[in-house]
BASE-774461 format. One record per residue: x, y, z of N, C-alpha, C in turn. Coordinates in steps of 0.001 Angstrom, whole numbers. Example, Ala and Ser with C-alpha at 12.3 -4.5 7.8 and 13.67 -1.06 7.14 Angstrom:
n_X 13190, n_Y -5690, n_Z 7800, ca_X 12300, ca_Y -4500, ca_Z 7800, c_X 13200, c_Y -3300, c_Z 7800 .
n_X 12850, n_Y -2250, n_Z 7080, ca_X 13670, ca_Y -1060, ca_Z 7140, c_X 12900, c_Y 30, c_Z 7870 .
This chain:
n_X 7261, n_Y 16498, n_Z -1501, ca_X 7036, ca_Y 15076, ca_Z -1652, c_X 7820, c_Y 14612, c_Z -2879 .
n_X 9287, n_Y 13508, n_Z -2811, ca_X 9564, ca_Y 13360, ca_Z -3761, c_X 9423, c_Y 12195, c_Z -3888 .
n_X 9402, n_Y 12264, n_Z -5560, ca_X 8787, ca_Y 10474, ca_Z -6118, c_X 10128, c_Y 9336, c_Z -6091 .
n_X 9868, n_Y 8681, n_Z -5840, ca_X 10800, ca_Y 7431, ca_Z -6170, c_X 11253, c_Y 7243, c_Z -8110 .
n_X 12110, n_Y 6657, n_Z -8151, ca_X 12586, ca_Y 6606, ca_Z -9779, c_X 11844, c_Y 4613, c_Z -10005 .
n_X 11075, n_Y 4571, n_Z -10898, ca_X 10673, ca_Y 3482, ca_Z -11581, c_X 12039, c_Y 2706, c_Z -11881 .
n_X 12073, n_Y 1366, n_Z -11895, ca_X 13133, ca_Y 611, ca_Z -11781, c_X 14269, c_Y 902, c_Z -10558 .
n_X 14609, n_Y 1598, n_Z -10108, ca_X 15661, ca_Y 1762, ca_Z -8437, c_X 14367, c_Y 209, c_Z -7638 .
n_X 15534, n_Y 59, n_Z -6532, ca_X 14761, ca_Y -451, ca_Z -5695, c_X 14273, c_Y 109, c_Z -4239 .
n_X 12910, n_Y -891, n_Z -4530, ca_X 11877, ca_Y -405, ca_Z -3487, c_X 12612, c_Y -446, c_Z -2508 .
n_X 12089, n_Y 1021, n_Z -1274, ca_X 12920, ca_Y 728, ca_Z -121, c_X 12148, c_Y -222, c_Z 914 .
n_X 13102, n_Y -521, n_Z 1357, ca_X 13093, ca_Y -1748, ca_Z 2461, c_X 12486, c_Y -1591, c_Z 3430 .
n_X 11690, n_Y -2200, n_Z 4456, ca_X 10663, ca_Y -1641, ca_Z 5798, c_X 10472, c_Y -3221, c_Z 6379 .
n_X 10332, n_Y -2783, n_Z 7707, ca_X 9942, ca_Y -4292, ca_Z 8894, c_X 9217, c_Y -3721, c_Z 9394 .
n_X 7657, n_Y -3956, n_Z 9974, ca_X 6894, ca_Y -3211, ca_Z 10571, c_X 6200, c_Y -4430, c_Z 10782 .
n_X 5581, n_Y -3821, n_Z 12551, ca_X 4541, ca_Y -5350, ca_Z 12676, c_X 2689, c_Y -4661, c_Z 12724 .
n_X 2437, n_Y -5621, n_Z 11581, ca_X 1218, ca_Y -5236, ca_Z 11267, c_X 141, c_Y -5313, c_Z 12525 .
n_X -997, n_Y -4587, n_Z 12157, ca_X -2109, ca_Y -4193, ca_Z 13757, c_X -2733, c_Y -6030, c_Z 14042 .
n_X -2217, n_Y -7117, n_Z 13193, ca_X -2497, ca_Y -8327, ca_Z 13931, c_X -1643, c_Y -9182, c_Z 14511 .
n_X -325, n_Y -7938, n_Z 14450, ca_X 633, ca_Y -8776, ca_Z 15165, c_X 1943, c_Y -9692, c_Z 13928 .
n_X 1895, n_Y -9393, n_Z 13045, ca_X 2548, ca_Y -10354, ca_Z 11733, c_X 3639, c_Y -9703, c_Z 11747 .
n_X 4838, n_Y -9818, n_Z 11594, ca_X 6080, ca_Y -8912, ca_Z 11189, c_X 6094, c_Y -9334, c_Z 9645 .
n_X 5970, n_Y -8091, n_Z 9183, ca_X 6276, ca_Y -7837, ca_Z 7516, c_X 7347, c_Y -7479, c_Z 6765 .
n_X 8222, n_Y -7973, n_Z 6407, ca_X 9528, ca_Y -7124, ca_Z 5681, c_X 9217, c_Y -6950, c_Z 4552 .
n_X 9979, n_Y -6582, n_Z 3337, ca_X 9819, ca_Y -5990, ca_Z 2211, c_X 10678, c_Y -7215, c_Z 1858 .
n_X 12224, n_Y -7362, n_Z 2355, ca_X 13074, ca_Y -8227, ca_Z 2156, c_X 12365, c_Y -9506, c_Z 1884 .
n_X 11565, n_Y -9967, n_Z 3230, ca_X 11200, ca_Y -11330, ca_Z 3298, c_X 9981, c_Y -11887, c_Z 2020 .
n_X 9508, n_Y -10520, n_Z 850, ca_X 8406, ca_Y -10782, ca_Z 83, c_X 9305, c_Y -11121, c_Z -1024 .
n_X 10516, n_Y -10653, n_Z -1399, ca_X 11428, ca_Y -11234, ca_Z -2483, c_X 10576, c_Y -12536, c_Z -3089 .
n_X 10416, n_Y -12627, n_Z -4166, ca_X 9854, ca_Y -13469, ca_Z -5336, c_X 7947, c_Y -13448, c_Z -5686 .
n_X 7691, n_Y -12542, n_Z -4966, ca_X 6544, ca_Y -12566, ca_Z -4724, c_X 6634, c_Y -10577, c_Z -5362 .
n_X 5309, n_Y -10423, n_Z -6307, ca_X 4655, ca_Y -9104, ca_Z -6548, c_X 4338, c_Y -8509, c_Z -5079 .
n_X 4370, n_Y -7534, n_Z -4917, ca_X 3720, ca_Y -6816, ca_Z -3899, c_X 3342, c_Y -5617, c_Z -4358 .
n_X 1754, n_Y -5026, n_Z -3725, ca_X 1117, ca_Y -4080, ca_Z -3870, c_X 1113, c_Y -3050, c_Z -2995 .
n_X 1631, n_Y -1831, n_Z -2471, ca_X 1457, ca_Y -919, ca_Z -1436, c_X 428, c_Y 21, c_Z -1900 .
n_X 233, n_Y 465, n_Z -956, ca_X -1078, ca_Y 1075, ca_Z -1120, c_X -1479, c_Y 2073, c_Z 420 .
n_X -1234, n_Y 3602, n_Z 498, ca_X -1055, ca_Y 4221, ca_Z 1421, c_X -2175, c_Y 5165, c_Z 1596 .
n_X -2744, n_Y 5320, n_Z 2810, ca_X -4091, ca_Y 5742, ca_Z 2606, c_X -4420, c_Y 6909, c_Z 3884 .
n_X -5035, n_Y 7826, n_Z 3181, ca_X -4386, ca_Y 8914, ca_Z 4329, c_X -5171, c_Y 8568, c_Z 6204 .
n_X -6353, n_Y 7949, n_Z 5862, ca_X -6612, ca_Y 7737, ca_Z 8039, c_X -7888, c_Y 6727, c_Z 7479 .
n_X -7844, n_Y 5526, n_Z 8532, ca_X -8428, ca_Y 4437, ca_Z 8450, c_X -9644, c_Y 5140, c_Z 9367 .
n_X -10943, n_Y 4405, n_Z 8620, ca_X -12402, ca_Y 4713, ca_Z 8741, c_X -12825, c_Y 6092, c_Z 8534 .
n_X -12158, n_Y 6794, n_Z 7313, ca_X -12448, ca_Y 8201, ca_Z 6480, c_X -13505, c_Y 7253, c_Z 4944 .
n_X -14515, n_Y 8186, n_Z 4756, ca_X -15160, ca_Y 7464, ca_Z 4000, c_X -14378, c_Y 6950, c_Z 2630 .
n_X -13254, n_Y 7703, n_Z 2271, ca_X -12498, ca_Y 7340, ca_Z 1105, c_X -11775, c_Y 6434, c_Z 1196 .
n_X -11098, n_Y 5858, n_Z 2224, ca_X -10662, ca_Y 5381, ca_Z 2698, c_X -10846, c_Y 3894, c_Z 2934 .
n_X -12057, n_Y 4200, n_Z 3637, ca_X -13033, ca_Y 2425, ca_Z 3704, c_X -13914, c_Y 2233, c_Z 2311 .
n_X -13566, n_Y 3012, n_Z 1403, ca_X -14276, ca_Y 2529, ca_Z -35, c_X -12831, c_Y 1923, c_Z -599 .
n_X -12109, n_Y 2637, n_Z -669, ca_X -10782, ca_Y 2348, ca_Z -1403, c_X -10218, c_Y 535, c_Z -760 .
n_X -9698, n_Y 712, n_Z 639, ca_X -9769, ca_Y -852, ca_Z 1357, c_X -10663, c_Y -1933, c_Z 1066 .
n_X -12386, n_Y -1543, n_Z 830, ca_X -12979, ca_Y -2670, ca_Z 667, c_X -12702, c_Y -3034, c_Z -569 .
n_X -12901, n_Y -2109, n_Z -1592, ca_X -12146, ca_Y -2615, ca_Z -2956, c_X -11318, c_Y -3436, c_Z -3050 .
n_X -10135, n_Y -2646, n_Z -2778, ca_X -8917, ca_Y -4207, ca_Z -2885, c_X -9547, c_Y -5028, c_Z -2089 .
n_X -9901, n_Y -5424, n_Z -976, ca_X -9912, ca_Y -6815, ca_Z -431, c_X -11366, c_Y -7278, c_Z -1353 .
n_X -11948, n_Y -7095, n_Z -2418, ca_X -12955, ca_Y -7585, ca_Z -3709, c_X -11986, c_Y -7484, c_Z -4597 .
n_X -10585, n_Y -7081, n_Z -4272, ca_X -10268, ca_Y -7578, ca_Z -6173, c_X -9066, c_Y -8396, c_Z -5353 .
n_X -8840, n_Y -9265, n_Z -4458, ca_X -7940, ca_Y -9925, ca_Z -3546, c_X -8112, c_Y -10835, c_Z -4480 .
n_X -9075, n_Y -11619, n_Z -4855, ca_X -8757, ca_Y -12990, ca_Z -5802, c_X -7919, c_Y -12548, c_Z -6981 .
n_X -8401, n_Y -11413, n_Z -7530, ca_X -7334, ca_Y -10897, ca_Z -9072, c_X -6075, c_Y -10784, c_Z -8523 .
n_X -5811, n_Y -9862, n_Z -7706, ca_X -4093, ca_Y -9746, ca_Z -7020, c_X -3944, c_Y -11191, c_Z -6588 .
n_X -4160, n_Y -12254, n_Z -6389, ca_X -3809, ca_Y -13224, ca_Z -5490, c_X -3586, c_Y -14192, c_Z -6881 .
n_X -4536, n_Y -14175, n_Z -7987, ca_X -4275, ca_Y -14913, ca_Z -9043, c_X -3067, c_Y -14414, c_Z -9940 .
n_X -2499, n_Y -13053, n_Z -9938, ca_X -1623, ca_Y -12820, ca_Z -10461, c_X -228, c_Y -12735, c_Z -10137 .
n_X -354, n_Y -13388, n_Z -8505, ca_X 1095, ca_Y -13666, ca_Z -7841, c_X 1291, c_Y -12277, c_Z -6426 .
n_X 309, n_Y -11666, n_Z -6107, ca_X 745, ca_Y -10502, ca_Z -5513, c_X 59, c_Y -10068, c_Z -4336 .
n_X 1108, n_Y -9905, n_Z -3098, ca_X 564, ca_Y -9280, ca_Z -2038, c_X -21, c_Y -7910, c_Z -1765 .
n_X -968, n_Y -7950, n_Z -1426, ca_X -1366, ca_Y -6524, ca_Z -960, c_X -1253, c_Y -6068, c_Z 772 .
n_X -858, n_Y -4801, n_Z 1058, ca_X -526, ca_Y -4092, ca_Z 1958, c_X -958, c_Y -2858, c_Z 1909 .
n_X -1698, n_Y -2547, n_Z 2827, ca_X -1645, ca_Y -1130, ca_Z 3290, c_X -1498, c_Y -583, c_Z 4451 .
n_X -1015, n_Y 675, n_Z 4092, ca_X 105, ca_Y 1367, ca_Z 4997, c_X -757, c_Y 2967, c_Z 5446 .
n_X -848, n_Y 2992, n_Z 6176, ca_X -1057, ca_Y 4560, ca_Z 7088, c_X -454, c_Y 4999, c_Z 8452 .
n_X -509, n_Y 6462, n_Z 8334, ca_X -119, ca_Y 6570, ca_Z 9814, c_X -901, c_Y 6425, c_Z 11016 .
n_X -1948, n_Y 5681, n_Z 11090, ca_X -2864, ca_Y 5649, ca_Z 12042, c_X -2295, c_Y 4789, c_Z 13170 .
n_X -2565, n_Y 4613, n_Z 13863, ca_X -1995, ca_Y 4125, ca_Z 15088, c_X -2169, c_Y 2190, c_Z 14956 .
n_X -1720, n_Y 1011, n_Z 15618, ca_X -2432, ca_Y -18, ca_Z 15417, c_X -3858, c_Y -270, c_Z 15706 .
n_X -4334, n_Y 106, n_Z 16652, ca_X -5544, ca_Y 381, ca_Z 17353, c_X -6575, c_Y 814, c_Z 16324 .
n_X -6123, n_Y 1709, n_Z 15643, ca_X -6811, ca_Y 2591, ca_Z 14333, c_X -7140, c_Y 1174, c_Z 13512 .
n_X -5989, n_Y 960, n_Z 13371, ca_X -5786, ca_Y -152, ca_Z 12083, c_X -6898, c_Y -1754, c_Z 12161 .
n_X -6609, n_Y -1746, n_Z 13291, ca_X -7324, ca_Y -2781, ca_Z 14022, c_X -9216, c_Y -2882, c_Z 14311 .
n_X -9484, n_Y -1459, n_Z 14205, ca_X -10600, ca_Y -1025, ca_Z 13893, c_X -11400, c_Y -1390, c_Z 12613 .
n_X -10548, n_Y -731, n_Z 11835, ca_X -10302, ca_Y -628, ca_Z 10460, c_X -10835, c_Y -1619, c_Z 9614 .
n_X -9859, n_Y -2516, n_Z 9812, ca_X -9718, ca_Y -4155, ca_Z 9931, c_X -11470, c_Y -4551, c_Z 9491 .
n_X -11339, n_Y -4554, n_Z 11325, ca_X -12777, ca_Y -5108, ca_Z 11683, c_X -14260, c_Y -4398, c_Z 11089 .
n_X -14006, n_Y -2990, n_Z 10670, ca_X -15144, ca_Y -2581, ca_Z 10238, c_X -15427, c_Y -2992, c_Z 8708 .
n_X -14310, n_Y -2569, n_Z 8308, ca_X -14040, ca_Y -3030, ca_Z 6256, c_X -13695, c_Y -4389, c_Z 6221 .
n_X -13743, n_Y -5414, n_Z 6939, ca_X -13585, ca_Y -6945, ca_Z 6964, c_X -12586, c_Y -7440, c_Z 5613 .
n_X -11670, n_Y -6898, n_Z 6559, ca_X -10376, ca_Y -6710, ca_Z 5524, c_X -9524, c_Y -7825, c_Z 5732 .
n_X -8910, n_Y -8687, n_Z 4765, ca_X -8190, ca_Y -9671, ca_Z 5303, c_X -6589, c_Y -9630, c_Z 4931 .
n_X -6155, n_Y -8409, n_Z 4012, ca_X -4964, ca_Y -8258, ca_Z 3546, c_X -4241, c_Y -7491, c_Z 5206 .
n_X -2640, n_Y -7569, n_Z 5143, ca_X -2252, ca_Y -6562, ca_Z 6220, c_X -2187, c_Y -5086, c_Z 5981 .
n_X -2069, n_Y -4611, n_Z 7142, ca_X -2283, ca_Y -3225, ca_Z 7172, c_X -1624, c_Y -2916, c_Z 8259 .
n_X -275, n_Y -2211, n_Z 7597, ca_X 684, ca_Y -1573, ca_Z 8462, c_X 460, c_Y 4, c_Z 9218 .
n_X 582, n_Y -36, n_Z 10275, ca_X 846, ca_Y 1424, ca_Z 11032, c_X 2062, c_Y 1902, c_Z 10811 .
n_X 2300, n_Y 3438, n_Z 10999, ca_X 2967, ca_Y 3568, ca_Z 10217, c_X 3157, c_Y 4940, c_Z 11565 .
n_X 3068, n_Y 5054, n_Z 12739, ca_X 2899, ca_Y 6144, ca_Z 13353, c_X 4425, c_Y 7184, c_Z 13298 .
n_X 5314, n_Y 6968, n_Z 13219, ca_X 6377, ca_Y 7523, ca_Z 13063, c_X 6915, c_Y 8170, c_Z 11648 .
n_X 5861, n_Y 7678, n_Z 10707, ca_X 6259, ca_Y 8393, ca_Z 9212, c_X 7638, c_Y 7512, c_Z 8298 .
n_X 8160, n_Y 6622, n_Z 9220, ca_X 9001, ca_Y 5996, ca_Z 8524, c_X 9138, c_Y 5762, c_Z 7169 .
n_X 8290, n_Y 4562, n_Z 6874, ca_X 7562, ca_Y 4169, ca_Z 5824, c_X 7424, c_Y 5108, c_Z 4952 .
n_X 6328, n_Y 6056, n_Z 5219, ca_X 5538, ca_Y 6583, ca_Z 4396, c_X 6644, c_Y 7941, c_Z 3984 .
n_X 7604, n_Y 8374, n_Z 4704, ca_X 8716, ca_Y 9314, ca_Z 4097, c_X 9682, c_Y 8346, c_Z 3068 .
n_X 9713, n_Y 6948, n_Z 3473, ca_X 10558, ca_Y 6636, ca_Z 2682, c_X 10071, c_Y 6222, c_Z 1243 .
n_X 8893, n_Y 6452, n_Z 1035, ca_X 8241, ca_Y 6249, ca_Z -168, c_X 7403, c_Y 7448, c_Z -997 .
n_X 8001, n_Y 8468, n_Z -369, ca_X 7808, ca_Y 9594, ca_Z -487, c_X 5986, c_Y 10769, c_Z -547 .
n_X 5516, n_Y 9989, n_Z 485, ca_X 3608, ca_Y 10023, ca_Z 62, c_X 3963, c_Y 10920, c_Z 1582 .
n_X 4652, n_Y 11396, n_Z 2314, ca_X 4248, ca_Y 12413, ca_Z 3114, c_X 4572, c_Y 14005, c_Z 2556 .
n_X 3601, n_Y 15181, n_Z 2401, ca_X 3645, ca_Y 16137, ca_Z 1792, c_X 2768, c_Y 16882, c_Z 1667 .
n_X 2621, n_Y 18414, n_Z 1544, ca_X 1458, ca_Y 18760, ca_Z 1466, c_X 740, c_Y 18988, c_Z 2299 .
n_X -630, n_Y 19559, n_Z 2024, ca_X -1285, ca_Y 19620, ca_Z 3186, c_X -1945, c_Y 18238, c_Z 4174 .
n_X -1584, n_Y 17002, n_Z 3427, ca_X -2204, ca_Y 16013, ca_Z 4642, c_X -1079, c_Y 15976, c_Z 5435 .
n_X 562, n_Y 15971, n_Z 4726, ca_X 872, ca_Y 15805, ca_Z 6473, c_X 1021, c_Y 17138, c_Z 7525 .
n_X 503, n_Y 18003, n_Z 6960, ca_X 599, ca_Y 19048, ca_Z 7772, c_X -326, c_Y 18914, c_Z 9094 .
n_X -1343, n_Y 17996, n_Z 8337, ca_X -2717, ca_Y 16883, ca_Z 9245, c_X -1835, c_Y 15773, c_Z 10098 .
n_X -588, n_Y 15145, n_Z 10036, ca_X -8, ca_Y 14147, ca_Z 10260, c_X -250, c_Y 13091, c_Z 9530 .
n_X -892, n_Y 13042, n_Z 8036, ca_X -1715, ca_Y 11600, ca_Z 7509, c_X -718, c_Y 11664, c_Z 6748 .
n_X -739, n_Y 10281, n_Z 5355, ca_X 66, ca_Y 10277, ca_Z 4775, c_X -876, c_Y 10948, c_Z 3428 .
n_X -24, n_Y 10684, n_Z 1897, ca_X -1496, ca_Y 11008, ca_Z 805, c_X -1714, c_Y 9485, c_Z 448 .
n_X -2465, n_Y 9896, n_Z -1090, ca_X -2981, ca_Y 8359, ca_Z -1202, c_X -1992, c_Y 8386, c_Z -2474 .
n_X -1139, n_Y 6921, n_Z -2112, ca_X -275, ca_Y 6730, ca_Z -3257, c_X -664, c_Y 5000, c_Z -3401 .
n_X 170, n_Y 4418, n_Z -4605, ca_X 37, ca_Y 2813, ca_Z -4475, c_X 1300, c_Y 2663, c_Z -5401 .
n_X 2088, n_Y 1738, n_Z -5408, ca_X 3444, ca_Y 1137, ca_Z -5843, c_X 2891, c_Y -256, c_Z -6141 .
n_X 3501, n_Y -1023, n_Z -7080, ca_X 4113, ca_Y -2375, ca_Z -7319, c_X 5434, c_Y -2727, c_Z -7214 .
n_X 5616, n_Y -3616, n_Z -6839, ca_X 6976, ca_Y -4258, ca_Z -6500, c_X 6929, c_Y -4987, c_Z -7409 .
n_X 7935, n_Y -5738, n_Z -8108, ca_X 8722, ca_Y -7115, ca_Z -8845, c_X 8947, c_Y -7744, c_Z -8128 .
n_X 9076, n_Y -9386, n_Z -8039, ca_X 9383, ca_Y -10017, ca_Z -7686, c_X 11479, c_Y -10249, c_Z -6981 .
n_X 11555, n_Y -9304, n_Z -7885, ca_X 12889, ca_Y -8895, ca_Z -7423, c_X 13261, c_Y -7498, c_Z -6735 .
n_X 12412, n_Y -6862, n_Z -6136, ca_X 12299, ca_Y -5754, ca_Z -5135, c_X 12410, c_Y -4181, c_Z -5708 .
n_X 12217, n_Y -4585, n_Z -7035, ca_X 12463, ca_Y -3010, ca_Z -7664, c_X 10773, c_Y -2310, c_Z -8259 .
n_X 10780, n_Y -1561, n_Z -7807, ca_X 10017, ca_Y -702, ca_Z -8022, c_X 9309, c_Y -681, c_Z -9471 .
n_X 8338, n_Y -872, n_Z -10263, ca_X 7473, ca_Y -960, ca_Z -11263, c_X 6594, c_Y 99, c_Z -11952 .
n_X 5738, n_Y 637, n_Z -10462, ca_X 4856, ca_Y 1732, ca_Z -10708, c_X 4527, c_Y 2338, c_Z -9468 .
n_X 4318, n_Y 3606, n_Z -9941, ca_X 3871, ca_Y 4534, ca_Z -8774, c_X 2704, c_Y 5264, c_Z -9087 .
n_X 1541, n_Y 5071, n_Z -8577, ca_X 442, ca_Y 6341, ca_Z -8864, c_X 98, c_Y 6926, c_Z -7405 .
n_X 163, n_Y 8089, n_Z -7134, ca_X 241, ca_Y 9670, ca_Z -6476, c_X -1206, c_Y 10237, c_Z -6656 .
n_X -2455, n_Y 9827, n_Z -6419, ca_X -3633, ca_Y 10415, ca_Z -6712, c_X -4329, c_Y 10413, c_Z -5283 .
n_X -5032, n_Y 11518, n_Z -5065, ca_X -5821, ca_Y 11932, ca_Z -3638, c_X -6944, c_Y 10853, c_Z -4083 .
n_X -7773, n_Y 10438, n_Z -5402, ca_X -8803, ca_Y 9821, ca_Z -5694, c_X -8694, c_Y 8328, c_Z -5295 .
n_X -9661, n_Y 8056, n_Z -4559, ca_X -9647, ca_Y 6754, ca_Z -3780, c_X -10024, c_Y 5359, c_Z -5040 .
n_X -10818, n_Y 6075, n_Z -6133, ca_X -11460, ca_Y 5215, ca_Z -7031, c_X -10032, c_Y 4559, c_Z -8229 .
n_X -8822, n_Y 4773, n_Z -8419, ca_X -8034, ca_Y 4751, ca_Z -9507, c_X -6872, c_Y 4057, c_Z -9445 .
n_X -6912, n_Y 3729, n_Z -7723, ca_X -5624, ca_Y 2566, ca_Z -7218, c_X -5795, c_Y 1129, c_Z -7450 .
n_X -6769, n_Y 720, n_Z -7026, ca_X -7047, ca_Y -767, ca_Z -7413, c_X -6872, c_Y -971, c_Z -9010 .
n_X -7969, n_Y -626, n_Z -9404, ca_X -7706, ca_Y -935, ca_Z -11278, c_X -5821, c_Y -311, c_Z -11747 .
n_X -5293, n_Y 1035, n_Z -11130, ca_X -4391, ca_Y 1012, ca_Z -11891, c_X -3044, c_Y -164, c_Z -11563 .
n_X -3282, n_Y -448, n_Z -10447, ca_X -2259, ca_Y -1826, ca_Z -9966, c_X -2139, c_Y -2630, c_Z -10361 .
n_X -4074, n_Y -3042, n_Z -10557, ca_X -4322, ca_Y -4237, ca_Z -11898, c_X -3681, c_Y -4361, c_Z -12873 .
n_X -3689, n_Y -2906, n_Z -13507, ca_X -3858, ca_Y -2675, ca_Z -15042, c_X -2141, c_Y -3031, c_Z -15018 .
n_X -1359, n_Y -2399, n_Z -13670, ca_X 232, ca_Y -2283, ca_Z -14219, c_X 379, c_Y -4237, c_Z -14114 .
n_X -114, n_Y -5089, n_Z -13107, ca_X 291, ca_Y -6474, ca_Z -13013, c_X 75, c_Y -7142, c_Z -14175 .
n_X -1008, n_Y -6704, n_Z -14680, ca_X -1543, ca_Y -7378, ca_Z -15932, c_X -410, c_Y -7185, c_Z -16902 .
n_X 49, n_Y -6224, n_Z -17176, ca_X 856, ca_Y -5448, ca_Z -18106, c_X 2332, c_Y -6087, c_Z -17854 .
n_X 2600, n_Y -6132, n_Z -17083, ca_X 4186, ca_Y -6281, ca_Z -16748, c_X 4162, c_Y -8471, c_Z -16954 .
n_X 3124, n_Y -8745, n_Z -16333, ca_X 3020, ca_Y -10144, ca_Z -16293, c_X 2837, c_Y -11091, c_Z -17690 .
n_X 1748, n_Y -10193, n_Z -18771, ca_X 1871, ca_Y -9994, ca_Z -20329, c_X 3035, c_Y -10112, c_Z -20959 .
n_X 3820, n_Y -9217, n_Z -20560, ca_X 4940, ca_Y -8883, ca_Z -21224, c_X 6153, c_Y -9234, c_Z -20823 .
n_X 6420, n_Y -10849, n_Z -19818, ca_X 7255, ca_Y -11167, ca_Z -19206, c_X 7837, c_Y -12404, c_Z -20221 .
């Protein structure tokens, strides 16, 4: 699993989310974005980690920034997902690994499972890459995304 370099830019992805939305990376240009990759939708870590962000959606939303999450679960999965964690951010499928190789979170023993791990990125408003945290712990993505928007937005 290799990491992306802080400052390079984020790679690029079009994927149509499980409600049907086509998402680019391109088309978020001027806008923060949050990724956030999670190894299989309705795993208990999983639906703790999702409901979180969509409770800290007003903080990301007040600080300029989309949130997304990304797994390899199928749309169907996703769509589940959705509806059980009453989630209102998108949530990309990811069944081919595209994505999730190009951001380097497939590795290890989950994809030996086919899942991805649990990683989360920030984007800049200008498509380059900010932060990366790489942790299996479902509890440390939301606050550390915070902590990097807060930080970078401070110091702008």
């Amino acid at each position: 699993m290799s990491k992306l370099q802080l400052g390079q830019p984020a790679p690029d992805f079009s994927a149509v989310s499980d409600d049907g939305q086509t998402i680019s990376l391109h088309d978020l240009r001027g806008k923060w974005v949050v990724l956030y990759f999670y190894p299989k939708a309705n795993s208990y870590g999983c639906s703790i980690e999702a409901q979180r962000f969509e409770a800290s959606l007003p903080e990301f939303e007040r600080l300029g920034a989309q949130v997304i999450g990304i797994s390899t679960d199928s749309e169907a999965g996703q769509a589940a997902f959705r509806e059980k964690c009453h989630l209102s951010f998108p949530l990309l499928p990811d069944p081919d690994h595209k994505i999730c190789q190009a951001y380097g979170v497939m590795g290890g023993l989950t994809s030996l499972m086919g899942v991805s791990g649990r990683a989360s990125f920030v984007i800049d408003p200008e498509g380059k890459l900010v932060y990366q945290l790489h942790n299996m712990l479902h509890t440390v993505h939301v606050p550390g995304a915070l902590a990097e928007l807060e930080r970078r937005q401070n110091h702008a």
